[in-house]
Structures are given as C-alpha cells and as structure tokens.
C-alpha positions in Angstrom: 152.0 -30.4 -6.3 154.7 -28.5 -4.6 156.7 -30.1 -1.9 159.8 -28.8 0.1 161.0 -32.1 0.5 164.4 -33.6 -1.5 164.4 -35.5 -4.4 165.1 -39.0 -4.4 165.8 -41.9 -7.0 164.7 -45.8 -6.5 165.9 -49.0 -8.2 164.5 -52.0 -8.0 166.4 -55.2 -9.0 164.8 -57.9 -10.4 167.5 -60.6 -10.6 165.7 -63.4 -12.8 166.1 -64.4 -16.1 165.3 -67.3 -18.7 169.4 -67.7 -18.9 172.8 -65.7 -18.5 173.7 -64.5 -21.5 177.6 -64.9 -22.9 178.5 -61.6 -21.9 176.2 -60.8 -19.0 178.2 -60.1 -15.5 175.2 -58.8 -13.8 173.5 -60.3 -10.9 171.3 -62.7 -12.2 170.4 -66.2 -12.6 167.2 -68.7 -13.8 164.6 -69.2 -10.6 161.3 -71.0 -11.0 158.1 -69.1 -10.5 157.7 -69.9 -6.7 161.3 -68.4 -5.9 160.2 -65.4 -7.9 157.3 -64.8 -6.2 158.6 -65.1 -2.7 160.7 -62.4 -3.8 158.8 -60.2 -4.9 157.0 -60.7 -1.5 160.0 -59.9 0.3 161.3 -56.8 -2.0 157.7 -55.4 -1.1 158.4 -55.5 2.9 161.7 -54.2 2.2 160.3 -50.7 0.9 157.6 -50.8 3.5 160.6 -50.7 6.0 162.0 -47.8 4.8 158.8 -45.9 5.6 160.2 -43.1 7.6 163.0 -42.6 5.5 160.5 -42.2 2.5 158.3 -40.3 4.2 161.4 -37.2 4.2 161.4 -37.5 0.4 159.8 -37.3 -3.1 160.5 -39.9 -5.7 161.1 -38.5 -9.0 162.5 -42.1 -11.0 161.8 -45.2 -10.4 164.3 -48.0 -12.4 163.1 -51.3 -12.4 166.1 -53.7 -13.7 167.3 -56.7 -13.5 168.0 -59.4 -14.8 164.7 -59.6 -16.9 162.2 -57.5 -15.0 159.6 -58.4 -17.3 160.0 -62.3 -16.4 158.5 -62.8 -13.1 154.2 -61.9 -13.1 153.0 -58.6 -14.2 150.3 -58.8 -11.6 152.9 -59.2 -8.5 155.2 -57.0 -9.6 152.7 -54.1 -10.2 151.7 -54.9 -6.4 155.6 -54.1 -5.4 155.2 -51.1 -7.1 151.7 -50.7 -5.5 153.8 -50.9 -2.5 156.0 -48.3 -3.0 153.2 -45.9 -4.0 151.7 -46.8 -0.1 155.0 -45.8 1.5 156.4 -43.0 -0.5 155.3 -39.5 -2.4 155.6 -40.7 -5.9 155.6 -37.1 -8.1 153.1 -36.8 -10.6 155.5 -36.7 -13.5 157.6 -39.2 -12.3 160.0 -41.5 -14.7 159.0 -45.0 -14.3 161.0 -47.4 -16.2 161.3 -51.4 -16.5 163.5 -53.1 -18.5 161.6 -55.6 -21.0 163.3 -58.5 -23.0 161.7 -59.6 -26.3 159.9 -62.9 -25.3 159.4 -62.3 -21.9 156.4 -60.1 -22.3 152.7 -60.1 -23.9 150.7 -57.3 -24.6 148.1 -58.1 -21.1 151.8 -57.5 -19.5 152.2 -54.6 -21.0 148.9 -52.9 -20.2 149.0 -54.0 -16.4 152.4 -51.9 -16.8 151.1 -49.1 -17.9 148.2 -49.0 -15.2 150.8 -49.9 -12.2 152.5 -46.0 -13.3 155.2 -47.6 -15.3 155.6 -45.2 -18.4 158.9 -45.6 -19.8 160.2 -48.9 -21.3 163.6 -49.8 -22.3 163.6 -52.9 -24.6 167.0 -55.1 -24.8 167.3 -55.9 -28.5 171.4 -55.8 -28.7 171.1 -56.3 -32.6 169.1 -56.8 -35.7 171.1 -59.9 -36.8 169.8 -63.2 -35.4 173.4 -64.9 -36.3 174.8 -62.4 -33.5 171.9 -62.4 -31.6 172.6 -66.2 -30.5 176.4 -65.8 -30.2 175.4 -63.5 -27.7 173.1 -66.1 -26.2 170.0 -64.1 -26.3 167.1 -65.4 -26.0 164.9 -63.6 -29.1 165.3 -62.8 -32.1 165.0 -60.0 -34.1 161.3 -60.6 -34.8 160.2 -61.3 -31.1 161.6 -57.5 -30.4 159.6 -56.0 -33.4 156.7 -58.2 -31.6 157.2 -56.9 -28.0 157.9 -53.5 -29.8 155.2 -52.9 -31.6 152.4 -54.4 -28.7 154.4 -51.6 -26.6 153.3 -48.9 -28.7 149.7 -50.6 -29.0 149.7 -50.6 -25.3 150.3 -46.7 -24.7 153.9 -46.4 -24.4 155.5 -43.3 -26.1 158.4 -43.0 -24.0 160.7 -46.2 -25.4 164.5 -46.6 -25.5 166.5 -49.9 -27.0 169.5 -51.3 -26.4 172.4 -51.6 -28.9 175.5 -53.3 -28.8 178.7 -53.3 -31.4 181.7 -55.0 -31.5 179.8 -58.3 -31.5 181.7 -61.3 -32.1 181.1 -61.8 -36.1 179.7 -58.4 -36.2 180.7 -56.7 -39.9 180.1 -52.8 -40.3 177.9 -53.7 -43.0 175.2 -56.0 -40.4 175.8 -53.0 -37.5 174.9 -50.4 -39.9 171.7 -52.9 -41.4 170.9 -53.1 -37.5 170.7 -49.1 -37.0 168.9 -48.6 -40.1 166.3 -51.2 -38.9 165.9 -49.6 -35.2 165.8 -45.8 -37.3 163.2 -47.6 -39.5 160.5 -48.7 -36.5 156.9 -46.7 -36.5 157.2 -44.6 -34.5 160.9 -44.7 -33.7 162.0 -44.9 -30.3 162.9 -41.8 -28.5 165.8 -42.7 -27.0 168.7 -45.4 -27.9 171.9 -47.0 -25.5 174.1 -47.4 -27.8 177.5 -49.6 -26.0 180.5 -51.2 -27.5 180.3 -55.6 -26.0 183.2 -55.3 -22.6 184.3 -58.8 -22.3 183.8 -59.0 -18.6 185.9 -62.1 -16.1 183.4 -64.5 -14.9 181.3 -64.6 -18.6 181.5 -67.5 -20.9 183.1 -64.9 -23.3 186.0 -64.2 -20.8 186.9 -68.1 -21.5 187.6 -67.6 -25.2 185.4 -65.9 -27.9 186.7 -65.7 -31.6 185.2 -63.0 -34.5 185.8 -59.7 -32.4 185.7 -56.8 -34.6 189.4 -55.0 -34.7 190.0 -51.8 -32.9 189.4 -49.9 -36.0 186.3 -51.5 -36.7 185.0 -50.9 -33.3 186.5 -47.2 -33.5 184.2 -46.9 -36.9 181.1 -48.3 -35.4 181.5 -45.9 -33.1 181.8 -42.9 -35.4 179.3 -44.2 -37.3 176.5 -44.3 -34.5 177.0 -40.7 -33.7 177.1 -39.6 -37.0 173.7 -41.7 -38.3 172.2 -40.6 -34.8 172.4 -37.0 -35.0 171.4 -37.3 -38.6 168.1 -39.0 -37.4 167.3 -36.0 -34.8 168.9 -37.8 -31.8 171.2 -35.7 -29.5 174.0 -37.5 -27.7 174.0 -36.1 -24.2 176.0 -39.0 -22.4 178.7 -40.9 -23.6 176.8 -44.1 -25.0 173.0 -42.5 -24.8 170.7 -40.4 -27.3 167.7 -39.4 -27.2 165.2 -37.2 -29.1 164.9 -33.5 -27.2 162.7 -34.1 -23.6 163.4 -37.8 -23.7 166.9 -38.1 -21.7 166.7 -40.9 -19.0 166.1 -38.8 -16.2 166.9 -41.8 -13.8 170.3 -42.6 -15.5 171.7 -38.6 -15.3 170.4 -38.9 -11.2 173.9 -41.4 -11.2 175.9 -39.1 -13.4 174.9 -36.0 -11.0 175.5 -38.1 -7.8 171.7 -37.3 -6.8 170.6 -39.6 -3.8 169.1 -43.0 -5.0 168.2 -45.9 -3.2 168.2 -49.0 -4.4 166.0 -52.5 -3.3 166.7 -55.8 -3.7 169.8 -58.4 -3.9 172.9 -56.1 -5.0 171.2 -52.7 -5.2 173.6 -50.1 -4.6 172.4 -47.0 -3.0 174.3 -43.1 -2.8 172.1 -42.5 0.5 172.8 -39.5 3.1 176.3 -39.1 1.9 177.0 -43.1 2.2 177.3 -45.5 -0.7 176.2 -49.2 0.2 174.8 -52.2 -1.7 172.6 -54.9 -0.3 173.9 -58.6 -0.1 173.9 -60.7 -3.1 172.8 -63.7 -1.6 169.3 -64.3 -2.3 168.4 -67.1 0.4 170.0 -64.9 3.1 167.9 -61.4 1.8 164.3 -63.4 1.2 165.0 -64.6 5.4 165.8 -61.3 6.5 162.8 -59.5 4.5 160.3 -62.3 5.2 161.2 -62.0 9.0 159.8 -58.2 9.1 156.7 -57.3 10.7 155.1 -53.7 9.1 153.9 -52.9 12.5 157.3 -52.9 14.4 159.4 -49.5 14.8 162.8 -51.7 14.3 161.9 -52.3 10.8 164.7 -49.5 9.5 167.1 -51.2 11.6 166.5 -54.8 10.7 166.4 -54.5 7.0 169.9 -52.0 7.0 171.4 -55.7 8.0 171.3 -56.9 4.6 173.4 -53.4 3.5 177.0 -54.3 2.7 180.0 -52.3 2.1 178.5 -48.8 3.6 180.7 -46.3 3.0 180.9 -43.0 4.0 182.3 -40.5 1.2 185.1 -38.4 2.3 185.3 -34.9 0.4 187.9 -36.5 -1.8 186.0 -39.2 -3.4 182.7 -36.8 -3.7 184.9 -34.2 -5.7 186.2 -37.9 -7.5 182.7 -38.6 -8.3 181.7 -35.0 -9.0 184.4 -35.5 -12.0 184.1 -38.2 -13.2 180.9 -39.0 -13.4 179.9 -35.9 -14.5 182.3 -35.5 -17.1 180.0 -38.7 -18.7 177.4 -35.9 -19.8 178.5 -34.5 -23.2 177.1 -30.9 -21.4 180.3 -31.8 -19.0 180.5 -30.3 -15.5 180.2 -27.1 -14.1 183.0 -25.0 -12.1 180.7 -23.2 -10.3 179.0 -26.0 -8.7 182.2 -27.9 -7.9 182.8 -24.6 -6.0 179.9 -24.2 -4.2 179.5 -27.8 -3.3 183.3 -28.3 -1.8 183.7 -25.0 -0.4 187.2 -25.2 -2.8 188.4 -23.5 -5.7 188.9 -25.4 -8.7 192.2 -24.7 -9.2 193.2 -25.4 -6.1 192.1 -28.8 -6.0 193.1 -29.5 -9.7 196.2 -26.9 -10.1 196.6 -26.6 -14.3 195.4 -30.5 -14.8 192.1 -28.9 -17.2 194.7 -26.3 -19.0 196.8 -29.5 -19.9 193.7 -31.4 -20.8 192.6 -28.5 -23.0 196.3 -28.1 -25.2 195.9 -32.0 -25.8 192.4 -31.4 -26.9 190.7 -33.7 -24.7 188.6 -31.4 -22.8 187.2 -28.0 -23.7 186.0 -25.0 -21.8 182.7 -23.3 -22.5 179.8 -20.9 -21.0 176.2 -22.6 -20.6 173.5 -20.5 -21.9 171.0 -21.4 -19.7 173.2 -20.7 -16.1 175.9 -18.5 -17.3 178.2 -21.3 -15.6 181.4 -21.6 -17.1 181.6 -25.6 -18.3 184.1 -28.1 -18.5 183.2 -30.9 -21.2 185.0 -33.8 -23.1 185.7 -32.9 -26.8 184.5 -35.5 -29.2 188.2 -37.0 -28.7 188.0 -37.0 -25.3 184.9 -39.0 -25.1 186.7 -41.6 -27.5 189.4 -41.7 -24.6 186.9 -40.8 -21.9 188.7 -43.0 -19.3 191.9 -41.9 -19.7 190.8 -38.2 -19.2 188.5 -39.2 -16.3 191.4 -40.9 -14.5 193.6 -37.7 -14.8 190.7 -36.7 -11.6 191.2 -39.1 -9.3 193.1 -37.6 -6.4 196.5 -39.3 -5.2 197.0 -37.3 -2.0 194.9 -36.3 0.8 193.2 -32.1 0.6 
C-alpha cells in the first residue's frame, strides 16, 4: 500500500529480567509478575497517547528490548503490540523484532509471537561455553539456547540473529572459535549475528574487579578471526559488529545509524523525534502513575504523557552533521558526500577542510563511488574500523559553523 506519509521507527523497552547480569549497564532489574503486568498496562496507554502523532506516520520497525522482553506474558505483551497496531499504520512488511533469552521462553510463547506480527527474533546466547556463560552471570546455558533456538524455527521464524560476545573473562581463542563453529553449525543457521567485544561498563559487578580478561592481542585476534570465519560462512559485515546473510540487515538498527526518526516507549526510551532527541524517565513508579493517570478519550493526552520526556534536546546543525558522521561512518558502506551536502546546505569541505584527505594518507578511511547512486562514499578501511573511535572523533566539531 502506498502512503505519502514519513517513515518512522518504534522501541519498546521492556525493562525486566530474572537478574542483572555481571556486565549488564542497561536499564533493568527483577519485578514480580504483578509489577510487570501493570506495566505493560501503562506502556499500552502511553502509545495510545501518541495517537495524533502516529497518525502522520508509517511504522516500518518495531524493536522490542529490554531487559528480557521475552519474560513478562506473551499474551499481554502481544496486546501492547495489539495496541500499537490500533493507533498507528504498521507497513505490511514491517521489521518486528523482540529480543528472547534462552529460558525465558516456550514454544506457546513463541507462536503467540509470531501471530501478534513479531517476525524477527534476536536470541542472547553470548557464548557456547557454559564456564563463561556463568561468569557472565547468564542465566542459560548453552543447551537452553539450542532449545529456545530450535522451537524458534519450529515456530515459523526464519528471520533470527544471536548475540556474541568475546573478550570474556577466561575466554581462550580456542573456546571463542568452538563457540562460532557451534552457532555456524545450527540447522538452519541464523541469518544474521552481533558479534561485540565484553566493555566493562562503571556501575556492573565487573567494573569492581574481574580477573581472566583476554589481552589486547587476543581480543585484536578474536576480532580478526570473526570477520574472517564470517565472510567465509556467506555473512557480509555491513556495520562494525553486525553480519548478516544478503536481505537480512537489521533494518531497525541501520534507522539509528542513518539518524531516521524513531520513537521510543517505555522507562528510558530515547527518541530522535521532529529534530529533538529525548528519553523518558527511568523511574518506573513515577512513569506507571503518569501513564495509569491517562484517559484515551481526553485531547491532553500528547501533552500529559511528553511529562515523563527528559533531557529533550533540540539538535543544532552542528551536532546533526556530528551524528551524520559518526554514526554513519558505523556502516561498513560509510557515508555519502552527496547527502551530507544536500542535507546541511554545506559543502563538505568546507565544514571538514582536508580532515578526510589526512584520514585517507593514514589509511583509516577510504574514498569510493557507490554503484547503485553514483554517490561518491566515504567509508572506514578495515583499519579504521579496528580504530573506529578514534577516526569518528576526528568529526566532532570544536567551533561553532
């Protein structure tokens, strides 16, 4: 169905789980089932208050993360999504994803999934080794993912991506390598892997000490290695830690990367929204009171529910072209001149006077001309994506334009 109306991107967060994990810096915590449910109640009349704002759009992705999405009922979640489907043109081909942890799903979950519109999974396994597994403080093993994997695939699902992590603490070579070759190995193999190196983040029971971390080499080789075994297993690498088999990018995911308007729901959501950035409030008493306080019927719903936004900030050219840069330059197809010109009205060079020339001699960055557009490209070499935030930070403007 055509529509003249602008794309638009939602997330939904889903902030429960059965623990924090070591490493896990997110925004989310244990809840019994009646906290859960009340939530879901009040992320429903959230979207139904954004209505009229909707209404000017088509959704094209839908993200449903968390947390552990797949914890709270599959019954009242698929009515939130039932929800969204009331207020909002959902396209026909739409990218629905929910995150799913092994152990936190069955297969009659799975199905009411598939028949809420959900039709892309992405499963956290992390690794293959059950050793690493519970110094990570996951709550599987490796044999509850092939489980919830292969009831996935009885269920329907073609479109599945899962989560990798190296530099584990205790992690060899020899176990990461064991771990890809037992992902490569699944029937059918997934279509599209995150593959990430472990960030120890402040706040995480891993930021207080953690012993076994691979060395820099070893990380650096793990790395490597991924790429290499990857591509030799028909995945293309089009963002920095993502592959995918050809037609299976996460459409949602490159939204981000190409600034595209998104809107998120739920505690901490961020939203890029009408040229504003904004998340709503973390604190989960204070959003289920505002939420539960709305009426459908009332014209001030818009109003009431922007209360719980926080931090709204309007971009300035500067930190779009910022953005334009550096989150583009996350794509291994890189970003093109042509539409940095057209969208800022500026010349490249003007705004970045010989910083891509210098980039090129070091060999961080290279220049080349996209088949598809004509559109001449800037893109990170394969050593600039191993430095990738020191050449993104070379485009972060000092000075005002």
């Amino acid at each position: 169905m055509k529509t003249d109306k602008k794309p638009l991107s939602i997330y939904l967060h889903i902030p429960f789980c059965v623990k924090k994990c070591n490493y896990c810096d997110f925004l989310s915590f244990p809840k019994p089932k009646d906290v859960q449910k009340r939530y879901l109640k009040a992320l429903a009349n959230e979207i139904r208050a954004h209505r009229k704002e909707l209404s000017r759009y088509v959704v094209e992705t839908v993200f449903i993360g968390g947390g552990t999405p797949s914890l709270p009922d599959a019954k009242e979640l698929a009515e939130v999504l039932g929800t969204l489907w009331e207020v909002a043109q959902v396209a026909e081909n739409a990218e629905i994803t929910i995150e799913v942890n092994p152990g936190t799903v069955e297969e009659e979950d799975l199905r009411i999934y598939r028949k809420a519109g959900i039709n892309r999974l992405s499963i956290g396994l992390q690794t293959a080794d059950n050793d690493e597994l519970a110094c990570l403080g996951r709550i599987h093993t490796f044999e509850d993912f092939l489980k919830t994997y292969k009831q996935a695939v009885k269920s329907g699902f073609t479109n599945i991506n899962v989560d990798l992590m190296s530099a584990i603490p205790g992690q060899t070579m020899d176990s990461y390598v064991r771990t890809l070759e037992k992902v490569l190995a699944l029937e059918p193999a997934p279509v599209h892997l995150s593959a990430y190196s472990l960030i120890i983040e402040e706040g995480t029971p891993f930021y207080e000490g953690v012993e076994g971390l691979p060395d820099e080499d070893t990380e650096r080789e793990m790395y490597q290695i991924t790429d290499v075994t990857l591509k030799q297993h028909g995945y293309h690498r089009y963002e920095i830690s993502n592959y995918a088999k050809e037609g299976y990018e996460c459409r949602h995911n490159t939204v981000y990367w190409t600034r595209g308007e998104y809107l998120g729901f739920g505690i901490g959501a961020a939203s890029l929204f009408r040229g504003k950035r904004f998340h709503n409030t973390c604190d989960l008493d204070k959003y289920m009171e505002l939420m539960e306080d709305l009426i459908p019927a009332d014209d001030f719903l818009t109003e009431k529910a922007e209360s719980c936004r926080e931090d709204v900030e309007i971009l300035t050219i500067e930190d779009a072209m910022e953005e334009f840069m550096f989150l583009g330059l996350r794509l291994t197809r890189g970003v093109s001149i042509e539409e940095f010109e057209t969208t800022f009205q500026k010349p490249f060079e003007e705004v970045y006077p010989g910083i891509a020339q210098r980039l090129e001699k070091d060999g961080l960055i290279t220049f080349y001309t996209e088949p598809e557009s004509g559109h001449k490209m800037l893109a990170l070499t394969d050593f600039g994506l191993d430095v990738s935030n020191r050449v993104m930070a070379v485009f972060l403007l000092k000075s005002d334009l």
